[in-house]
C-alpha positions as CSV (number, residue, x, y, z in Angstrom):
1,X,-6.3,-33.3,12.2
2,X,-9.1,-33.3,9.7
3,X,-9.4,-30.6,7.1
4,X,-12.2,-28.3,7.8
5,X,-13.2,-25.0,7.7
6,X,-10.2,-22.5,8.8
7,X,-7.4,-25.4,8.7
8,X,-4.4,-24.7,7.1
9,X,-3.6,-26.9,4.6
10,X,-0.4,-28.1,3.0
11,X,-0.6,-29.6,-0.1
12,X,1.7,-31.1,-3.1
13,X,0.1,-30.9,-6.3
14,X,0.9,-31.5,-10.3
15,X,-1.3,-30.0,-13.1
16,X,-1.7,-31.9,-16.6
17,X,-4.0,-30.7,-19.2
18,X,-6.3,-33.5,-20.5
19,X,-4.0,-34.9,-22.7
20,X,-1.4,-35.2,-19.6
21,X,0.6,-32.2,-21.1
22,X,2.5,-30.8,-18.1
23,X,1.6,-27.8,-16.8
24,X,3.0,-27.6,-12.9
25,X,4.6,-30.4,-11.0
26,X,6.1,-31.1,-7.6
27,X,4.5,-27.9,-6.4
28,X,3.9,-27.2,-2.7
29,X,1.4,-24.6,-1.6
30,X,-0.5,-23.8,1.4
31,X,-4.0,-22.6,1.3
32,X,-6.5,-21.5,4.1
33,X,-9.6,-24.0,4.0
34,X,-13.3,-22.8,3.9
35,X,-14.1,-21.3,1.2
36,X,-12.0,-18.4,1.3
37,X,-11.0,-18.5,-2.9
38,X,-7.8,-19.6,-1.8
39,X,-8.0,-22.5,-4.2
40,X,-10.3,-23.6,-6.4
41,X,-14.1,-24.8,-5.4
42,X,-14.2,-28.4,-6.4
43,X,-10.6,-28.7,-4.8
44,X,-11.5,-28.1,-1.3
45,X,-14.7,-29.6,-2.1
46,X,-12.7,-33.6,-2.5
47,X,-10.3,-32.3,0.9
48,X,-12.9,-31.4,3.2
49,X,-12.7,-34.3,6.0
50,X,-9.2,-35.6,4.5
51,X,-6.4,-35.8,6.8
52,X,-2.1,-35.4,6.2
53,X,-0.8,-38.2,3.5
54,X,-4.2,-37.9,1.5
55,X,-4.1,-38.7,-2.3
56,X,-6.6,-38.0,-4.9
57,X,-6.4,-37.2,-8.9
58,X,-9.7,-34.7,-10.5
59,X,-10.5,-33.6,-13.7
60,X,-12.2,-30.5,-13.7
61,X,-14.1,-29.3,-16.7
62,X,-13.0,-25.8,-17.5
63,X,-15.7,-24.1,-15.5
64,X,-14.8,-26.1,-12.4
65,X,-11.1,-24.4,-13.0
66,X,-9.6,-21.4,-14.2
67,X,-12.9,-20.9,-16.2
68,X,-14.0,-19.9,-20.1
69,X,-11.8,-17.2,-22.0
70,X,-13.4,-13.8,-22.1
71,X,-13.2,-11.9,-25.1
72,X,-13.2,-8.9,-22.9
73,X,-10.3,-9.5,-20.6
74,X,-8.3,-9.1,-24.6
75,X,-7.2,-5.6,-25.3
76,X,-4.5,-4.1,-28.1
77,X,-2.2,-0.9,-27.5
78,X,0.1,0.8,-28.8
79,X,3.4,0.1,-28.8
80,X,3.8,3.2,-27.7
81,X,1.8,2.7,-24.6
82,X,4.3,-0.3,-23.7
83,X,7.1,-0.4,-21.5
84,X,10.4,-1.4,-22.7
85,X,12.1,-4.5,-22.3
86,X,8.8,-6.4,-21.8
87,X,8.5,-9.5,-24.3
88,X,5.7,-11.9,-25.7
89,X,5.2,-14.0,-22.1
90,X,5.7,-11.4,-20.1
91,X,3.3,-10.0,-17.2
92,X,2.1,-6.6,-17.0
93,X,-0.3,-4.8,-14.3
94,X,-2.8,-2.6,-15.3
95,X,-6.1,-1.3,-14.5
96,X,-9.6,-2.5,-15.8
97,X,-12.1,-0.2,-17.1
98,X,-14.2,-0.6,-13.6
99,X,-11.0,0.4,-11.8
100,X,-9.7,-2.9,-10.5
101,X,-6.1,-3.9,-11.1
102,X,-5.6,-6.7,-13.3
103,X,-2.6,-9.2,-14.9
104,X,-2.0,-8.9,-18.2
105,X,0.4,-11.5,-20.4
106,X,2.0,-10.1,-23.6
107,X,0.5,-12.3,-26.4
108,X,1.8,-10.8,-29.2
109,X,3.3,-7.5,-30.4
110,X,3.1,-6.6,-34.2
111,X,4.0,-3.7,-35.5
112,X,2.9,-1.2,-33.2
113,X,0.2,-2.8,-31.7
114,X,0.8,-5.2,-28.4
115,X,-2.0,-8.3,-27.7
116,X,-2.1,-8.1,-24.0
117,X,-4.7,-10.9,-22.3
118,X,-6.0,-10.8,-18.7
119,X,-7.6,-14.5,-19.0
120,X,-5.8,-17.1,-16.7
121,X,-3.3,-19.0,-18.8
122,X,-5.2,-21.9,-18.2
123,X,-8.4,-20.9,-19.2
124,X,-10.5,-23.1,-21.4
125,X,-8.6,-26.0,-20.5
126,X,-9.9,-29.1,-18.4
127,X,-7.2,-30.1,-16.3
128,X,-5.7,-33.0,-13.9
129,X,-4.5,-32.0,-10.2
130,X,-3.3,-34.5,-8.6
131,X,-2.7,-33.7,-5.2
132,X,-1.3,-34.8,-1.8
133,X,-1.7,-33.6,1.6
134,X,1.2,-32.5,3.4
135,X,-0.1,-31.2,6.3
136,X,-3.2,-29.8,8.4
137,X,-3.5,-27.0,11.3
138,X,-5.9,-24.7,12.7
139,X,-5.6,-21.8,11.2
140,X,-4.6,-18.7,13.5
141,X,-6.4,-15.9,14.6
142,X,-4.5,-14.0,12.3
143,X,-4.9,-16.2,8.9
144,X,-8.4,-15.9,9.7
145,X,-8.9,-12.7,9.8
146,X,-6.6,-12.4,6.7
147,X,-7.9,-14.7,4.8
148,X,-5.2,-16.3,4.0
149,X,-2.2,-18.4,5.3
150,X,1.0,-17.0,6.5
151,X,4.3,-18.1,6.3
152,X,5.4,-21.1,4.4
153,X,4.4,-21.6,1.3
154,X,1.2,-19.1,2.2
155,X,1.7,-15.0,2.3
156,X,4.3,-12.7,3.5
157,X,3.0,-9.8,5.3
């Protein structure tokens, strides 16, 4: 079966920066195809029409990837504001000023002020994916409607 719009699709993937710095390998994720922002744009842009056992490397410029840092998505509280136990590294939800709840990573706690950053860690990088495809289905009724795949290496409902 040929990848198309609302296949799922298996794939095995590694992610170097530039440089070939490791930054995920021997990952396995399923994604449902068709522009659903299940994976990235230029991604499903070299699968579409590729079948199980495909192989391809891209380099993607930051903006075809996890995209620029934003100065905005940066914001300092107080320690006192922070929940215990969390260290520099660590993940945090919270809300953005329009509402919307957002990942932040602990970047850096002096004093009593805490660094927390809502950009992707990858941000600002251009990166290497190399990636293989595992496998191809139709999508069902359900993933479709969803928007994403189930089971597997896909969501949990």
């Amino acid at each position: 079966m040929k990848i198309s719009k609302d296949t799922a699709v298996t794939l095995h993937y590694s992610v170097t920066e530039a440089n070939g710095k490791p930054l995920a390998s021997r990952e396995t994720t399923d994604y449902l195809h068709g522009g659903y922002g299940n994976t990235l744009p230029k991604i499903e842009e070299a699968l579409e029409g590729q079948e199980a056992g495909f192989r391809v490397t891209l380099e993607l410029q930051p903006e075809d990837a996890f995209g620029r840092r934003e100065a905005a998505l940066e914001r300092t509280i107080s320690k006192k504001d922070f929940p215990p136990g969390v260290k520099v590294g660590g993940q945090l939800r919270g809300m953005t000023e329009d509402g919307r709840e957002q990942v932040f990573t602990v970047m850096k706690i002096k004093g009593d002020q805490v660094l927390l950053d809502a950009n992707h860690p990858w941000s600002d990088k251009a990166l290497k994916f190399t990636l293989q495809v595992g496998g191809v289905r139709a999508a069902t009724a359900e993933e479709i409607q969803h928007g994403h795949v189930h089971g597997g290496h896909g969501h949990h409902h």
